[in-house]
RODO-2510 file (C-alpha; in nm, 4 decimals, decimal comma):
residues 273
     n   res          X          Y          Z
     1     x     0,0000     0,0000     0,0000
     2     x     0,2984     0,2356     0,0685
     3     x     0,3833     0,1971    -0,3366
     4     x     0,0919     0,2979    -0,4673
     5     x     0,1051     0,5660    -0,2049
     6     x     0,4206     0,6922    -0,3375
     7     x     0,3167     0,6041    -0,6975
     8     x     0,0325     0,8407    -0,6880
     9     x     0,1859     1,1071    -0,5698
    10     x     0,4849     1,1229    -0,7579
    11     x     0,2321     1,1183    -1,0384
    12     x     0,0592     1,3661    -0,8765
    13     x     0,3919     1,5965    -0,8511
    14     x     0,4257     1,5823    -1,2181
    15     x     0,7524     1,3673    -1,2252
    16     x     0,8475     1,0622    -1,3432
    17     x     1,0371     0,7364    -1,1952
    18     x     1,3954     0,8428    -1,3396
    19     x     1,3871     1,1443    -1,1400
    20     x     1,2130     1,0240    -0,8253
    21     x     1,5214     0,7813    -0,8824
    22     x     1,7707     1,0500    -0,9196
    23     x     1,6793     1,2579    -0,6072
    24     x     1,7218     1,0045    -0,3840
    25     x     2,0706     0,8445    -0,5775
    26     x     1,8937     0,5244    -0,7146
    27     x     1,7550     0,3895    -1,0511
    28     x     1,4474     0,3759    -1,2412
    29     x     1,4317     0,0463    -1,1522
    30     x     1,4242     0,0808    -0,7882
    31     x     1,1470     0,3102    -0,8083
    32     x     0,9357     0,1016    -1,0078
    33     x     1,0200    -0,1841    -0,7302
    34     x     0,9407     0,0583    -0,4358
    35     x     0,6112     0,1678    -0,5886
    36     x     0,5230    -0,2387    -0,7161
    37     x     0,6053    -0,3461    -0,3148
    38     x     0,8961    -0,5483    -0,4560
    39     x     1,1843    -0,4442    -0,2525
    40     x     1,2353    -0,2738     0,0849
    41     x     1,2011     0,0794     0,2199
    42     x     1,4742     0,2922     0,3509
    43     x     1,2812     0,5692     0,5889
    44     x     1,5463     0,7852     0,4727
    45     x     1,4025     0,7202     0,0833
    46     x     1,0880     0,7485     0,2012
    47     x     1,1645     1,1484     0,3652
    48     x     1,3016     1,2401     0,0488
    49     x     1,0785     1,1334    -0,1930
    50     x     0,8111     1,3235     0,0525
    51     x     0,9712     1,6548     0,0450
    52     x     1,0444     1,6265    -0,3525
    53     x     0,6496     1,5197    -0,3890
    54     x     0,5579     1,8579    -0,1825
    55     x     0,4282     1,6350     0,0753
    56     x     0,4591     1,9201     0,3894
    57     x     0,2029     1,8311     0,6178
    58     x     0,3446     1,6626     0,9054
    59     x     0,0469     1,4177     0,9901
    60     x     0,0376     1,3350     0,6534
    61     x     0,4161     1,2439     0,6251
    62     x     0,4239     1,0774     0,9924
    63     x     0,1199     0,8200     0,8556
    64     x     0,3629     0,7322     0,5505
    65     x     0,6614     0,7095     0,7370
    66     x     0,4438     0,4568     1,0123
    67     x     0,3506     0,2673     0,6770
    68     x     0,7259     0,2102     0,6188
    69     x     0,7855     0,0152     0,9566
    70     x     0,4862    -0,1778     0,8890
    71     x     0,5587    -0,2444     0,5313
    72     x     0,9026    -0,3803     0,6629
    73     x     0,7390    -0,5963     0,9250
    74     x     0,7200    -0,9677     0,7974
    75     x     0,3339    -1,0716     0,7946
    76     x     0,3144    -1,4113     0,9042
    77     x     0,3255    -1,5844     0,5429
    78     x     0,6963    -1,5153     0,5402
    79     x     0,7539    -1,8089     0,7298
    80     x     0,6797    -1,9941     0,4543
    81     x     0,8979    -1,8028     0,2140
    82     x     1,1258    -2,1445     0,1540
    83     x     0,8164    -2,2900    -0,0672
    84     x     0,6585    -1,9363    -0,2093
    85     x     0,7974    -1,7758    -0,6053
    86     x     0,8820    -1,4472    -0,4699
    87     x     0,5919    -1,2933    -0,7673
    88     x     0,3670    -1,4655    -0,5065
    89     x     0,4837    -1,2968    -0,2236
    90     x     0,3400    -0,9795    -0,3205
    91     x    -0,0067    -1,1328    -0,4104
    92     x    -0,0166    -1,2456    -0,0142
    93     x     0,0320    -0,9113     0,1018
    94     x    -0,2196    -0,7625    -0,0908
    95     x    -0,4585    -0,9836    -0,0275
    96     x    -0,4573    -0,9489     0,3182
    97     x    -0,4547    -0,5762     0,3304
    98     x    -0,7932    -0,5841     0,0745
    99     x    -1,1561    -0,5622     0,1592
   100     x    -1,3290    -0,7264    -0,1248
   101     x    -1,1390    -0,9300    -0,3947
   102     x    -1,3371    -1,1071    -0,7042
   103     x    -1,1624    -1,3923    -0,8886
   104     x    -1,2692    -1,5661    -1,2166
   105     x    -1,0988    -1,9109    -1,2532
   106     x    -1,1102    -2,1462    -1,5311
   107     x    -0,9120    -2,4776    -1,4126
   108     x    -0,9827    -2,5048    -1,0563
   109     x    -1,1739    -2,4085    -0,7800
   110     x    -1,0352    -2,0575    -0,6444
   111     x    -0,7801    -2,1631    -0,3959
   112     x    -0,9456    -1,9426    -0,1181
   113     x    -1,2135    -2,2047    -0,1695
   114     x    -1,0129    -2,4942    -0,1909
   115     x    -1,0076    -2,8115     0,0688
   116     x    -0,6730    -2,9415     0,1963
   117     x    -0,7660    -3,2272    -0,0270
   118     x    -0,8032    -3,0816    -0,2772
   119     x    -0,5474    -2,7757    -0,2641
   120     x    -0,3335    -3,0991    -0,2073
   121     x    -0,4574    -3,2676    -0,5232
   122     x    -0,3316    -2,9441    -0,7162
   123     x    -0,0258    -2,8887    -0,5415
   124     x     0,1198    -3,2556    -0,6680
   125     x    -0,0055    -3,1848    -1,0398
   126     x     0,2127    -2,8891    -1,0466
   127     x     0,4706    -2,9885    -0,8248
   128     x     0,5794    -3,3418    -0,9117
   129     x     0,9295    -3,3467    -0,8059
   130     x     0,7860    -3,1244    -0,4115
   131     x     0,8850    -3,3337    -0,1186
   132     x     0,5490    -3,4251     0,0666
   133     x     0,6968    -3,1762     0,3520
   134     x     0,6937    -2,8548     0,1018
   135     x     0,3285    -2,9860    -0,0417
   136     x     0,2071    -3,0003     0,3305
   137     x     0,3800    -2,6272     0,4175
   138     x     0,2045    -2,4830     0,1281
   139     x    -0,1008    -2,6740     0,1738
   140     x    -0,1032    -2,5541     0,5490
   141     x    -0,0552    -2,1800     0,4326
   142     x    -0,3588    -2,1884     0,1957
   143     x    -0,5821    -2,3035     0,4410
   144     x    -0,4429    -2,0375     0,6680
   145     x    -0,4944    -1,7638     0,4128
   146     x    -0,8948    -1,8678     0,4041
   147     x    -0,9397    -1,7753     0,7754
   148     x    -0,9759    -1,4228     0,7298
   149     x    -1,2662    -1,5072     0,5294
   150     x    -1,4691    -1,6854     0,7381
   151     x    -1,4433    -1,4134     1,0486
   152     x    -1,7557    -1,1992     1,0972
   153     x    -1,5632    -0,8557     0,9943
   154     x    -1,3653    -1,0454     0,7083
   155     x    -1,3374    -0,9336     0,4050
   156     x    -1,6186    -0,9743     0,0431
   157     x    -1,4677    -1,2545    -0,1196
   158     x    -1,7157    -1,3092    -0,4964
   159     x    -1,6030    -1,6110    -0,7292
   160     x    -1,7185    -1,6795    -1,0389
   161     x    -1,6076    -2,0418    -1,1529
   162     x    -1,6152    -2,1766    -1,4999
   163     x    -1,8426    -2,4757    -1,5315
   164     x    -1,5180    -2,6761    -1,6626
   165     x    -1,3474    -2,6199    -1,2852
   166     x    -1,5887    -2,7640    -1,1394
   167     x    -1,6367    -3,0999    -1,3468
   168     x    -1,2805    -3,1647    -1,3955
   169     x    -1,2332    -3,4143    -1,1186
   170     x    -0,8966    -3,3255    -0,9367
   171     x    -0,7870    -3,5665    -0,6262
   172     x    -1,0461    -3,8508    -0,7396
   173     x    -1,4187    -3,9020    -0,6604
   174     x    -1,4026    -3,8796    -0,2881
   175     x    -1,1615    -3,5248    -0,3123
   176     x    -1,3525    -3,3821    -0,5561
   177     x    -1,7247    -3,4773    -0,3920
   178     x    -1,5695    -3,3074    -0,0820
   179     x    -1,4516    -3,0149    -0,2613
   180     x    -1,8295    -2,9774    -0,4078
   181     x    -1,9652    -3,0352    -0,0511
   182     x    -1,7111    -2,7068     0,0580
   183     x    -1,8399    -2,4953    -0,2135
   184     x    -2,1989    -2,5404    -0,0794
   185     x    -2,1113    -2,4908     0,2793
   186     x    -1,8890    -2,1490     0,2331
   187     x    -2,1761    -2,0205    -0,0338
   188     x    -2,3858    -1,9277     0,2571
   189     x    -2,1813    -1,7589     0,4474
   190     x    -2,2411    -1,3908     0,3935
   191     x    -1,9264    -1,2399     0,2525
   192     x    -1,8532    -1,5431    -0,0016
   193     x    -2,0657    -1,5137    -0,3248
   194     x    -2,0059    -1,7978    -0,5586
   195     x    -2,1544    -1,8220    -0,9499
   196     x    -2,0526    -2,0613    -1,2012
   197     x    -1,9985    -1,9487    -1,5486
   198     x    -2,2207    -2,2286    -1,6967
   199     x    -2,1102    -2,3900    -2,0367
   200     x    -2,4225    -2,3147    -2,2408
   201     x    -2,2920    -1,9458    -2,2904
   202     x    -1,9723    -2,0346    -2,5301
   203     x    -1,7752    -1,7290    -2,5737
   204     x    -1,7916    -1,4826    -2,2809
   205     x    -1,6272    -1,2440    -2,1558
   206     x    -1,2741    -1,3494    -1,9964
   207     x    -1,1606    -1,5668    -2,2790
   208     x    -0,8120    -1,4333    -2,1900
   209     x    -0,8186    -1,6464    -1,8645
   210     x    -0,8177    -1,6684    -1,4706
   211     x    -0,7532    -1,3059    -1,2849
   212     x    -0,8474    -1,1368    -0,9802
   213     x    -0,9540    -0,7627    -0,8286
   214     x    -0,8454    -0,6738    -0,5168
   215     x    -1,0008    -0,3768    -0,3642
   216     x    -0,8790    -0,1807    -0,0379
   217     x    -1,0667     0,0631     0,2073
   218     x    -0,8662     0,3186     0,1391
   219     x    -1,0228     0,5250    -0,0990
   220     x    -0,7292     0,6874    -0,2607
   221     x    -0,5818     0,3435    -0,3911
   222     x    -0,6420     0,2118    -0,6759
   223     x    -0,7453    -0,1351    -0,7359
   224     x    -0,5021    -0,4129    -0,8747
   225     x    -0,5705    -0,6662    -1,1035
   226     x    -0,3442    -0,9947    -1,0217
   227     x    -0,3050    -1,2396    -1,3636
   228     x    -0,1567    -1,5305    -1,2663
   229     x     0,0991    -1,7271    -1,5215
   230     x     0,2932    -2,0521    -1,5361
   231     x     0,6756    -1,9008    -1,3696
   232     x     0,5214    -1,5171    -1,2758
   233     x     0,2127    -1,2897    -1,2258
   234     x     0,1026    -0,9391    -1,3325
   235     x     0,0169    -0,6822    -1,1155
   236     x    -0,1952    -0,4150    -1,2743
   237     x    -0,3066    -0,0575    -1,0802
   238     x    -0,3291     0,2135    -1,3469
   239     x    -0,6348     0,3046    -1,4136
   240     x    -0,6426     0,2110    -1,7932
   241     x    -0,5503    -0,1512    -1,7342
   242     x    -0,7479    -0,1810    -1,4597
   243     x    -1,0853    -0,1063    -1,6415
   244     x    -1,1067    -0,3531    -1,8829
   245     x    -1,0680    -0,6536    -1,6140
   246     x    -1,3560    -0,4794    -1,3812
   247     x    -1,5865    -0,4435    -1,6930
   248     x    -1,5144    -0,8451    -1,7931
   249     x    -1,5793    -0,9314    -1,4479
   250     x    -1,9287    -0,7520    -1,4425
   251     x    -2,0141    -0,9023    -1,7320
   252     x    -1,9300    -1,2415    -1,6070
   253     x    -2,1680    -1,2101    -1,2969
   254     x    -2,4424    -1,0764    -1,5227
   255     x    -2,3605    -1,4200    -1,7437
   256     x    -2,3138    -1,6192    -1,3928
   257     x    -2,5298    -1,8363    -1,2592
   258     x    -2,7298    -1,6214    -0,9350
   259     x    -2,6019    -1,7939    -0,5954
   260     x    -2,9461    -2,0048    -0,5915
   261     x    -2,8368    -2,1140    -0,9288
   262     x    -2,4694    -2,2121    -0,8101
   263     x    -2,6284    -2,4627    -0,5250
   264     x    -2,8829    -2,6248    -0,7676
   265     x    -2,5573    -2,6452    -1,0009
   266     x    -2,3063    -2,7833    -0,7725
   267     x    -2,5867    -2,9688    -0,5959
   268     x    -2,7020    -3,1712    -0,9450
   269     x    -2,2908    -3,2377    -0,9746
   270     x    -2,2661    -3,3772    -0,6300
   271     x    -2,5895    -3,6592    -0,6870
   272     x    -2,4195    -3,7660    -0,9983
   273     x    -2,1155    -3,8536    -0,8317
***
């Protein structure tokens, strides 16, 4: 959140990243990493870049410069840093500093949604060669990432899930009639809306694949788009990306199933199983 922070208003001071870079004797590059979350801040880089973005007000500056310590903190998913991708590292963060995030998935069930079975199931298909220790580490952090979810103040989590995700049996019968059996039970808790993007509507709107929003409470940051890829991810926050992914994803809910059509969905899959 402290990049985008900075991002905006160096934008907002008129300048670009080479001479944000310059002032404070660094690159481009490191810039671009500060403002992306990629790298760590110096509260003397921080100061500077304040003063050269006209940032005077000391309340303003002292809430920044607090958002440095915490951004240097380690949240508790850097434990398992030994079986993360670093790109992956920065998804974590952000998802547990936003308030609503909306995910469209086309091979499997959204991983916030997953079972240990299952999330198990997936881990081996990708990881062949993954000692069983690793699998169980990252299999452990997933299903510690879903708590916030299922708290009373958590945060809006809204799925849509291609038909396909959801027939494609992953783990075997008994994994997959579990995962099914999850899908119904988390669907009625309030902050968890789940649609299916059913097969009888062919071409639709997120042809280009899985992604996710996140959103945060604070107003004056912008909303990122995460794409996911086979060896890296995409992290989108300009406005001008960001657009076309929120305008798929409401045309995928209008396409969606409504939530009483997800659990007569999921619940026909389940009795022919």
């Amino acid at each position: 959140m402290l990049g985008a922070s900075l991002r905006r208003l160096r934008e907002r001071s008129g300048l670009d990243r080479a001479q944000a870079g310059f002032h404070i004797r660094a690159s481009e590059s490191k810039i671009s990493r500060m403002e992306l979350g990629r790298v760590g801040f110096k509260t003397r880089d921080v100061e500077d870049l304040l003063t050269l973005y006209g940032v005077v007000d000391d309340a303003e500056r002292r809430a920044l410069l607090e958002m440095v310590r915490e951004a240097n903190t380690p949240g508790w998913w850097h434990k398992y840093s030994a079986v993360l991708p670093t790109w992956f590292t920065t998804y974590i963060g952000l998802e547990e500093a936003a308030s609503v995030i909306r995910t469209y998935e086309v091979q499997f069930v959204p991983g916030l949604l997953q079972t240990a079975a299952y999330a198990r199931s997936v881990y081996q298909l990708g990881n062949p060669d993954a000692t069983p220790e690793s699998i169980e580490r990252r299999v452990h952090m997933r299903m510690q990432r879903q708590e916030r979810f299922t708290r009373k103040d958590g945060p809006k989590l809204w799925a849509v899930i291609d038909e396909a995700a959801l027939k494609r049996t992953i783990g075997g019968r008994e994994v997959m009639s579990e995962q099914l059996q999850h899908l119904l039970e988390v669907a009625a808790l309030p902050n968890i809306t789940i649609q299916v993007m059913p097969f009888r509507f062919g071409k639709h709107a997120a042809e280009g694949g899985a992604f996710s929003i996140l959103r945060f409470p604070e107003s004056d940051l912008s909303d990122v788009v995460y794409v996911e890829q086979l060896w890296g991810a995409l992290y989108l926050d300009k406005r001008e990306d960001v657009d076309p992914y929120l305008t798929a994803m409401e045309q995928l809910c209008v396409e969606s199933t409504t939530p009483g059509g997800t659990v007569e969905l999921i619940g026909g899959l389940l009795r022919k199983m």
